[in-house]
C-alpha positions in Angstrom: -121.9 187.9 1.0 -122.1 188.9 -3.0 -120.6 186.1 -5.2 -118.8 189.9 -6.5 -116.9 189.6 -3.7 -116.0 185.5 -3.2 -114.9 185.4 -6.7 -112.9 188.7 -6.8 -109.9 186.3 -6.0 -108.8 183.1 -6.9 -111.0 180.9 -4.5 -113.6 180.1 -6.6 -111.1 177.6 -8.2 -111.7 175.3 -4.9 -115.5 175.6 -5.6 -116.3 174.3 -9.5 -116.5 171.2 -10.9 -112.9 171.7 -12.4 -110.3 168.8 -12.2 -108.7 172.2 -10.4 -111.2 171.8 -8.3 -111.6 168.4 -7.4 -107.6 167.7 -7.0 -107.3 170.4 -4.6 -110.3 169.5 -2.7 -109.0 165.5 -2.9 -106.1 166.9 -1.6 -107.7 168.7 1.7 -109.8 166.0 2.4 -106.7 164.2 2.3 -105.1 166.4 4.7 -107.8 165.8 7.7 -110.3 168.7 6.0 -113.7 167.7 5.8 -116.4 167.8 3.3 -117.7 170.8 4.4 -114.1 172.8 5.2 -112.9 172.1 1.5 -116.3 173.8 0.4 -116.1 176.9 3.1 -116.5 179.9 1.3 -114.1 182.3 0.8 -110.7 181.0 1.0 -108.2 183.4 3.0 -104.7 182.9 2.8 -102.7 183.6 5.9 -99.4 184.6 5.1 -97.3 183.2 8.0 -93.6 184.5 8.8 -93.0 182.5 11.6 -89.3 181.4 11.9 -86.5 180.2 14.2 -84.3 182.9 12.6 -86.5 185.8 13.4 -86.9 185.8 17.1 -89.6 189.2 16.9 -92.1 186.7 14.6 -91.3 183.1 16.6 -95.0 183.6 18.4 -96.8 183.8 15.5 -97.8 180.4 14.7 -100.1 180.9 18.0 -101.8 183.9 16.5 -101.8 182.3 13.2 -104.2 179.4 15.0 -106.7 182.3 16.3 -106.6 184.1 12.5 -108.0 180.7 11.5 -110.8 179.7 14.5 -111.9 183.6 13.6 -112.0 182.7 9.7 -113.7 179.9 10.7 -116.4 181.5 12.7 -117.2 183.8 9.4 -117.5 181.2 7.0 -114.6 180.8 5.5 -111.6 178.2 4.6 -108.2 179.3 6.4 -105.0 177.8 4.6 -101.8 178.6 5.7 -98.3 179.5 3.9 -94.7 180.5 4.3 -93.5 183.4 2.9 -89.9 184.5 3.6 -89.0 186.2 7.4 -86.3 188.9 7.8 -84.8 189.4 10.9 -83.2 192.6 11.6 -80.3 191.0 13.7 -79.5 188.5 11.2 -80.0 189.5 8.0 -77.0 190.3 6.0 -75.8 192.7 4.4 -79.0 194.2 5.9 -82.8 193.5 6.4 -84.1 196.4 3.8 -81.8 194.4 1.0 -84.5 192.1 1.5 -87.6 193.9 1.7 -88.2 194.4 -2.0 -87.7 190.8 -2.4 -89.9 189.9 0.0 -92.6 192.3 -0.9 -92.4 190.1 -4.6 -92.8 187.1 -2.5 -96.0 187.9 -1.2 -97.6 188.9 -4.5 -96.5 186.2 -6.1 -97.8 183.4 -3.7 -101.0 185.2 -3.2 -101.7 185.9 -6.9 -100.7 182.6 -7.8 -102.9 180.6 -5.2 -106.3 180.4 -5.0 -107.8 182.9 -2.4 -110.4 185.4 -2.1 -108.0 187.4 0.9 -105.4 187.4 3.1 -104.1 187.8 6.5 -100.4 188.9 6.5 -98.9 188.2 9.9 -95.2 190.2 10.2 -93.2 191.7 13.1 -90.0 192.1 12.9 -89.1 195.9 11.0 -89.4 195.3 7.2 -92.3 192.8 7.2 -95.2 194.5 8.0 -93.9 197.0 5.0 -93.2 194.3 2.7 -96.4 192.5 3.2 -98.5 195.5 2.7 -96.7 196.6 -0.5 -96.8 193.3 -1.7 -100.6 193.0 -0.8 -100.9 196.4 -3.0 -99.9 194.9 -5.4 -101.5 191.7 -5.6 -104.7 193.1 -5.2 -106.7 190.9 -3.3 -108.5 192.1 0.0 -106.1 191.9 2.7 -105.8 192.9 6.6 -102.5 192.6 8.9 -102.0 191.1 12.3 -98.5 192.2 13.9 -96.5 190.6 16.4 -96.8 192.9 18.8 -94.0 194.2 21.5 -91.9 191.4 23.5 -92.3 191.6 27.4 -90.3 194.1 29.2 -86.8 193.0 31.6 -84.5 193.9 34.1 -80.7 194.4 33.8 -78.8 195.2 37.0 -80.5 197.7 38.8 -82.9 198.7 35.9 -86.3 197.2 36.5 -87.8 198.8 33.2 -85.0 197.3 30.7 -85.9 197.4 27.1 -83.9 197.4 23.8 -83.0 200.8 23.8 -81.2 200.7 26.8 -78.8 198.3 25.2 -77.1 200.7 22.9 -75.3 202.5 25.6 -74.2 199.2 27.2 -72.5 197.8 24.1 -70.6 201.5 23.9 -69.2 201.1 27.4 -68.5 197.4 25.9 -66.3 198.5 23.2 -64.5 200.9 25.4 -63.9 198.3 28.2 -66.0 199.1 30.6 -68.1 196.2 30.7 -66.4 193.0 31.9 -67.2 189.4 30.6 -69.7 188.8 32.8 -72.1 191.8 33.0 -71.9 191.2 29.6 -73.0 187.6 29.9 -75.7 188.8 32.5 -77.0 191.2 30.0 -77.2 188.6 27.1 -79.7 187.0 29.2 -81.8 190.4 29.5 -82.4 191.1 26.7 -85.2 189.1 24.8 -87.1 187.2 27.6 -89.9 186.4 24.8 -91.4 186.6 21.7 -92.0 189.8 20.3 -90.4 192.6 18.4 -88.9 195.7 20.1 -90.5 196.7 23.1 -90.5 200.3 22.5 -91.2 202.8 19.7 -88.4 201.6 17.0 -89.5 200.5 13.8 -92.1 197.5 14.1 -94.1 199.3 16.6 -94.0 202.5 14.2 -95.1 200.2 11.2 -98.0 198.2 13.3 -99.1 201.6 13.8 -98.9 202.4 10.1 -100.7 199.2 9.5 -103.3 200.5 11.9 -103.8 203.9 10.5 -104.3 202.8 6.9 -106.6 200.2 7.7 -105.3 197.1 7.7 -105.1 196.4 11.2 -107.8 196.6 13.8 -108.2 200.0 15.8 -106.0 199.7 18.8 -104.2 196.3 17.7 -101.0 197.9 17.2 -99.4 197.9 21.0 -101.0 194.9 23.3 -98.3 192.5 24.0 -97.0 189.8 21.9 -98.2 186.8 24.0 -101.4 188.5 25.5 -104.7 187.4 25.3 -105.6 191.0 24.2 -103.2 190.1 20.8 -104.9 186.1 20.4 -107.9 187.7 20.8 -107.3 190.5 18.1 -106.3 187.6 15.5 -109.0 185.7 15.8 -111.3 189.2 15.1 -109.4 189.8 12.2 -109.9 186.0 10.9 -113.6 187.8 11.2 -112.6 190.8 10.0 -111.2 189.7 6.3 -113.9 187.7 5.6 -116.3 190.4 6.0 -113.2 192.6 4.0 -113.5 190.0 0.8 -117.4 190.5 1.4 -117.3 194.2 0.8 -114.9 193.5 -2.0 -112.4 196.0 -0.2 -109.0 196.4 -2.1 -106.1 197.4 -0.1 -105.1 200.1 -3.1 -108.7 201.9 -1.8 -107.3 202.2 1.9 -104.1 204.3 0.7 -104.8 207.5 -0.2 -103.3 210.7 0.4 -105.6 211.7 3.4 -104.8 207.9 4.8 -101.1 208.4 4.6 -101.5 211.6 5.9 -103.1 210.6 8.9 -100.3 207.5 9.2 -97.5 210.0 9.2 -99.0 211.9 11.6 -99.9 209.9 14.0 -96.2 208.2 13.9 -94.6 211.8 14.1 -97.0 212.1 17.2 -95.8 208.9 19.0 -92.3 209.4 17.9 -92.0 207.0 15.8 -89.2 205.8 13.3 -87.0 207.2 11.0 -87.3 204.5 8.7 -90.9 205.1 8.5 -90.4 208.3 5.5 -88.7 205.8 3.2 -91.8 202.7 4.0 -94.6 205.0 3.7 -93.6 206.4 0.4 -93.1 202.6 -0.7 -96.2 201.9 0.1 -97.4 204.9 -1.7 -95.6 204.1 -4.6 -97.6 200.7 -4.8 -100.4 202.6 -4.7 -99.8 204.5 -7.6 -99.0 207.8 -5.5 -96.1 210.2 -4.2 -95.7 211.8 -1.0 -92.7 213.9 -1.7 -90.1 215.2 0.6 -92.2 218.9 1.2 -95.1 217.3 1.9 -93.6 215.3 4.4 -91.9 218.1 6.1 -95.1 219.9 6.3 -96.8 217.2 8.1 -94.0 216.9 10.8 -94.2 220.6 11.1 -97.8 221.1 11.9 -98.0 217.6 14.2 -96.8 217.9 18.0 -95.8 215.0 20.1 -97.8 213.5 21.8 -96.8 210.1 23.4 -93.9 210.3 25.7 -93.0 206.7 25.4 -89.2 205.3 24.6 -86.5 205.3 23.2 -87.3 209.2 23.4 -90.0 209.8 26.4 -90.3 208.3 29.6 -92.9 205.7 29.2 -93.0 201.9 27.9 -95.3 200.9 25.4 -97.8 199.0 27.4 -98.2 202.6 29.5 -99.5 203.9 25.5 -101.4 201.0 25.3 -103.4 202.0 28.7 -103.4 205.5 27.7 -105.6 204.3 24.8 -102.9 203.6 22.1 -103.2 204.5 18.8 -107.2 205.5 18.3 -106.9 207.7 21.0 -103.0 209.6 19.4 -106.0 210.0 16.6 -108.0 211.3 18.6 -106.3 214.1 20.2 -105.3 215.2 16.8 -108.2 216.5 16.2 -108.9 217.8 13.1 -105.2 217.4 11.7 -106.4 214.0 11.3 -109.2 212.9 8.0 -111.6 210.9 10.0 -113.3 210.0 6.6 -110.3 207.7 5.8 -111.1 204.1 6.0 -110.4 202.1 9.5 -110.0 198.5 9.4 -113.7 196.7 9.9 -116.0 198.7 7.2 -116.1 201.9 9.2 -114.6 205.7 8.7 -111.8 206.6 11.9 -114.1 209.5 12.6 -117.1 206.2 13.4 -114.5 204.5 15.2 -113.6 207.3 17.6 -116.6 208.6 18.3 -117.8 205.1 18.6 -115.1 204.7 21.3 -115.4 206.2 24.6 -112.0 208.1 25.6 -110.2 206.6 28.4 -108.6 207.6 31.7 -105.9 209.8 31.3 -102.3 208.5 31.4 -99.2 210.4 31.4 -98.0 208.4 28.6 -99.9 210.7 26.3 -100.8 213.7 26.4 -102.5 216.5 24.4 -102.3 218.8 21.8 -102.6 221.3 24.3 -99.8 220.5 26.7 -97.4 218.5 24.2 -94.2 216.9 24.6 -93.0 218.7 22.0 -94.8 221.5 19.3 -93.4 219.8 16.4 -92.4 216.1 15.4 -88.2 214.9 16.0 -88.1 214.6 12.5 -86.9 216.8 10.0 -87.1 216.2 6.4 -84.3 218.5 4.6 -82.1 218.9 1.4 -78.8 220.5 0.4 -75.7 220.8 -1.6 -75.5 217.8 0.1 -78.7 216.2 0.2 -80.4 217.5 -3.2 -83.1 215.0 -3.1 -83.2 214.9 0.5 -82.8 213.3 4.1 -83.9 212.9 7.3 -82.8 214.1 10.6 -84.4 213.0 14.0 -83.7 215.6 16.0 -82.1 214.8 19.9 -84.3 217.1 22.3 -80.9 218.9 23.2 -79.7 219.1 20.2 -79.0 222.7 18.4 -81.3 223.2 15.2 -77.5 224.7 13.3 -74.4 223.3 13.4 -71.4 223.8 11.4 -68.2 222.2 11.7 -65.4 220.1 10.1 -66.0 216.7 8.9 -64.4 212.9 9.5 -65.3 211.3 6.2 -65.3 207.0 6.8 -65.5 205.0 3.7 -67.3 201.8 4.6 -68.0 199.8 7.6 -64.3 198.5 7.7 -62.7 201.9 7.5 -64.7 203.0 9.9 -64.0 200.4 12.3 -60.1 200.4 11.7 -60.1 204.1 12.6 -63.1 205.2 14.6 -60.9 204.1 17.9 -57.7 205.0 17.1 -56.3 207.2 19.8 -54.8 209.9 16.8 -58.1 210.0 15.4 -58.3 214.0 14.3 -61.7 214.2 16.0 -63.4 216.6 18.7 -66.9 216.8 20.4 -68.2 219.6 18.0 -66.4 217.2 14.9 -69.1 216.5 11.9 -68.6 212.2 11.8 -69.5 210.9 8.2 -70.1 207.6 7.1 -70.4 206.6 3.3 -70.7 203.7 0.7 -73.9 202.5 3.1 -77.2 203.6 0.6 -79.0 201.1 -0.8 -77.0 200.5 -4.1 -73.8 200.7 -1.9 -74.3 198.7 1.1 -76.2 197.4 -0.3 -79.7 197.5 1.2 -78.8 200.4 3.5 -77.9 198.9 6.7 -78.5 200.3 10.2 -75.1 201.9 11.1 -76.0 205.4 10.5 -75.9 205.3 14.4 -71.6 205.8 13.9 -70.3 205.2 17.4 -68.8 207.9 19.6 -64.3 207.7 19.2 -63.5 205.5 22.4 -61.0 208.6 22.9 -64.4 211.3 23.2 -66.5 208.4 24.8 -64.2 208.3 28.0 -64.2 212.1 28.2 -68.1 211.6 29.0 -69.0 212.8 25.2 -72.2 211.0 24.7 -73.9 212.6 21.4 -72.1 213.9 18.2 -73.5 215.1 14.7 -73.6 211.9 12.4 -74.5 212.0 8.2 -74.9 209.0 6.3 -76.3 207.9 3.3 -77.1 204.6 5.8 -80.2 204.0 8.4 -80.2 203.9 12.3 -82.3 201.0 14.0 -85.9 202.9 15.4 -84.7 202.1 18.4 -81.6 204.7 18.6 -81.5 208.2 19.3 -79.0 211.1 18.8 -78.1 213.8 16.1 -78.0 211.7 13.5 -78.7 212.8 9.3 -79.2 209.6 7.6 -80.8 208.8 4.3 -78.6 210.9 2.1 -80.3 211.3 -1.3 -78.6 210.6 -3.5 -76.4 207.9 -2.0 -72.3 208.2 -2.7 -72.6 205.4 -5.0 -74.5 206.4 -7.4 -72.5 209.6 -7.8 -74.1 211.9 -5.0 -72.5 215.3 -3.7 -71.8 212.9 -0.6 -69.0 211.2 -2.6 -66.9 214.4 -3.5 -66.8 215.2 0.3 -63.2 215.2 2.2 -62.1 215.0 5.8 -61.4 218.5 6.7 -64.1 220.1 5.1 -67.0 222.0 7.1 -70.7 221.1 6.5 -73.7 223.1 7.9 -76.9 221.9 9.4 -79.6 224.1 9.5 -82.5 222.0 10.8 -84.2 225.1 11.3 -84.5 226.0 7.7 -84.5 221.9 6.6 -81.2 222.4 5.1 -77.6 220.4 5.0 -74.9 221.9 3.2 -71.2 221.5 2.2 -69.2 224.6 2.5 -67.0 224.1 0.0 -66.8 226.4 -3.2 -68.9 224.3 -5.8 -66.4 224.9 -8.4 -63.9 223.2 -6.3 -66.2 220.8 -5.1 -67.3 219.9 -8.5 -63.8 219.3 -9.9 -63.1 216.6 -7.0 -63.7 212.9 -8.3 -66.2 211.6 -6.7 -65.2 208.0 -4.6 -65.3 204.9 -7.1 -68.8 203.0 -7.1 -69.5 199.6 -6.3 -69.0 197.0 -8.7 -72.5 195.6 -10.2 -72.8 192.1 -8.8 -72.7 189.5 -11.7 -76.3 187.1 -10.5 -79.3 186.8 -8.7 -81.1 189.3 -6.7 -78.3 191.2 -5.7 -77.5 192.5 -9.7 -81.8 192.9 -10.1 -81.5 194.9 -6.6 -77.9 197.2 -7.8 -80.1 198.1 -11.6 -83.6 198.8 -10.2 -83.3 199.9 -6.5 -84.6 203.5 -6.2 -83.0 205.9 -3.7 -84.9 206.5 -0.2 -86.7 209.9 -1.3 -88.6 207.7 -3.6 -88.8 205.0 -1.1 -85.8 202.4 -2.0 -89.0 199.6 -4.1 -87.9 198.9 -7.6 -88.4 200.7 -9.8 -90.5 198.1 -12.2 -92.3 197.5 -8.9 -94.2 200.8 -8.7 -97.5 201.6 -9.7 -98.2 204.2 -12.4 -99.1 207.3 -11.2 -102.7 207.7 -10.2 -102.8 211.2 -8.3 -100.8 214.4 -7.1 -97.1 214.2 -6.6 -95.5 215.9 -3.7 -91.5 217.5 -4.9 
């Protein structure tokens, strides 16, 4: 190993003959190190976001354990730290509020401690993001070891129950079809261990990210949380960063264009998250780069589906995993995919796959030849509407056009004082539209993009409608939903001079959302009343500096300066 690459962070601090030095050592030694621990060369830094209020990261501590034995074998010093944990369940007003915040967390601890590298281990949705943007920005060598999925239960007469199939159960909940006790029964169904979502919502989509750019091992993405496929991964990536800090390998040199090319593409392929277009161009942004709406549209257009795996397909995750997970989605991309972009471990993708023998086939995935769809779900789209853009994941029976009237909602509690109301003006073909939710509104943009179905429509059997929101939808959802409406209605976007009554147009064909409105009219109509700024602490830093989701929702301080082509 070069002495380049031990001192290219801060561990070398441990090493001299500094009263630095010598306290910290004192202070091991103190701690139960030995002599020749406190002397290991380099020091990694595992960032640990273990925590009883994030139930996807509560088996991490175990993996954190291997991370170390790994660093261990390699030579070097593991020491372990908190970051903060956000929990998608439980973080209010929502978990992307905290994202950014998080993010500054880990650059801050790892560029004010002492370490050569890092091991971020994350889960639960905007972790995995946060760390890596964060790790961008701290600029230290850095890999990722994720959670992985919770196991798989059973709910009444569903032997395959994961969390997707919870969404239609709390429906028939809130229209009194499920008594007290099935809902009691289900409670206990739901989570029967550690892990995040056990199918292809957002922390599985990220993990794959992770995976794609590099900083996770090939094919770490979907073994189980508590397998001894995921201990065993940790402890090789304990190996792993060491040789990483070796090679003096930044994480800004494993995002690149071709890199987040290849990420996108393979989460198109797997049908992966919505959530996933506003992350990946936060991560780009850290790395001094811009995808750009076009360019992202392009990409879903040219990738097919692949993976037929939940909350769309048919399969679990574990089925993927068999089928040869995420090296092998590479794979049968062929030559859609860069295989000189860097893989996690010193190698290109294009040594690791042909370095890796294909494996049986599995239904779970199949190939670019016989798809499960030509194109990717999502559709990336702007409009008198949108004119920065949003995204639409498109149901598989869902028409590409549709025009109709609109049902504006103002805020969570408007909606919810009026979406069941039996003299609600609404039909099956109605346009439902939720606003006040982006990320200066919310704020944080929570996951309610998802509107529920009017109890009156629900008991008639409807089960999908048209939804747009300036608002998310959990990973885990599906249905005609346009969410990420740029720019939000609080900051003064078109989606704020929109009335009930009014007929929009969705053209996912031609990627476009429009009011039909004449725009001198529409131009003349004041526009709903913004939030109030908040008067302290992160939430006034997050209400002057949050961008809007086309430019990935960071800070805007936050962002690297540009370093290469801009998409539009």
């Amino acid at each position: 190993m070069s002495q380049e690459g031990i001192n290219r962070g801060g561990g070398a601090l441990f090493r001299g003959d500094t009263q630095d030095g010598l306290l910290h050592r004192a202070f091991l030694r103190g701690a139960g190190f030995s002599a020749e621990d406190v002397r290991r060369s380099p020091v990694i830094g595992i960032a640990n976001t273990a925590s009883e209020l994030n139930p996807c990261n509560a088996g991490l501590d175990e993996l954190a354990a291997e991370v170390k034995a790994g660093v261990r074998a390699a030579g070097g010093q593991p020491l372990e730290f908190p970051t903060i944990s956000i929990s998608e369940p439980f973080s209010r007003p929502s978990s992307m509020y905290l994202r950014n915040l998080m993010s500054m967390d880990v650059e801050e601890m790892v560029r004010a401690s002492p370490l050569d590298g890092v091991v971020l281990l994350g889960g639960c949705d905007k972790t995995i993001p946060a760390q890596i943007m964060g790790a961008l920005s701290a600029g230290v060598p850095a890999m990722v070891v994720a959670a992985g999925p919770r196991p798989v239960s059973c709910f009444g007469a569903n032997r395959e129950f994961t969390v997707d199939d919870v969404w239609p159960l709390c429906e028939q909940r809130r229209v009194g079809e499920l008594d007290d006790g099935a809902w009691m029964a289900l409670e206990g169904s739901v989570n029967v261990g550690v892990g995040t979502c056990n199918v292809m919502g957002t922390a599985t989509t990220m993990a794959a990210v992770a995976e794609v750019l590099g900083f996770a091992l090939p094919g770490s993405t979907l073994p189980a949380a508590a397998s001894a496929s995921r201990r065993a991964l940790a402890r090789l990536t304990g190996e792993a960063i060491v040789a990483a800090v070796g090679r003096g390998q930044l994480p800004t040199e494993l995002v690149t264009l071709e890199s987040l090319e290849n990420a996108f593409r393979a989460i198109t392929a797997m049908g992966g998250s919505t959530n996933a277009v506003i992350h990946l161009e936060a991560i780009a942004g850290r790395a001094g780069l811009r995808i750009g709406l076009e360019r992202l549209d392009e990409w879903s257009r040219t990738t097919p589906v692949l993976a037929d795996v939940r909350p769309g397909g048919r399969y679990l995750l574990e089925h993927l995993d068999q089928a040869g997970g995420v090296p092998e989605v590479l794979r049968r991309l062929g030559d859609r995919i860069h295989g000189e972009a860097p893989a996690a471990g010193g190698r290109t993708w294009g040594e690791v796959l042909d370095a890796t023998p294909p494996p049986e086939g599995h239904p779970a995935l199949r190939t670019a030849q016989d798809p499960v769809a030509p194109r990717g779900a999502l559709r990336l789209m702007r409009g008198t509407l949108a004119p920065d853009g949003c995204v639409m994941k498109l149901a598989a029976d869902a028409p590409a056009r549709h025009r109709a009237r609109v049902v504006v909602f103002d805020g969570l509690q408007d909606l919810h004082a009026r979406i069941d109301d039996s003299e609600l003006d609404v039909e099956a073909s109605t346009i439902l539209v939720l606003r006040g939710l982006g990320m200066v509104g919310a704020p944080g943009m929570p996951e309610v993009g998802h509107l529920p179905i009017p109890a009156k429509l629900h008991r008639q059997g409807v089960r999908d409608m048209v939804r747009i929101s300036d608002a998310r939808m959990s990973g885990t959802s599906t249905g005609s939903v346009v969410l990420h409406v740029s720019p939000e209605s609080a900051v003064g976007g078109p989606l704020a001079r929109l009335r009930t009554g009014d007929e929009v147009v969705i053209d996912a064909g031609t990627g476009e959302l429009n009011h039909c409105v004449p725009e001198k009219e529409f131009a003349a109509r004041a526009p709903v009343a913004p939030p109030p700024v908040p008067a302290r602490g992160f939430a006034r830093l997050q209400a002057q500096h949050a961008l809007q989701p086309h430019e990935g929702c960071d800070l805007d301080f936050l962002v690297a300066p540009s370093v290469g082509s801009e998409g539009s």
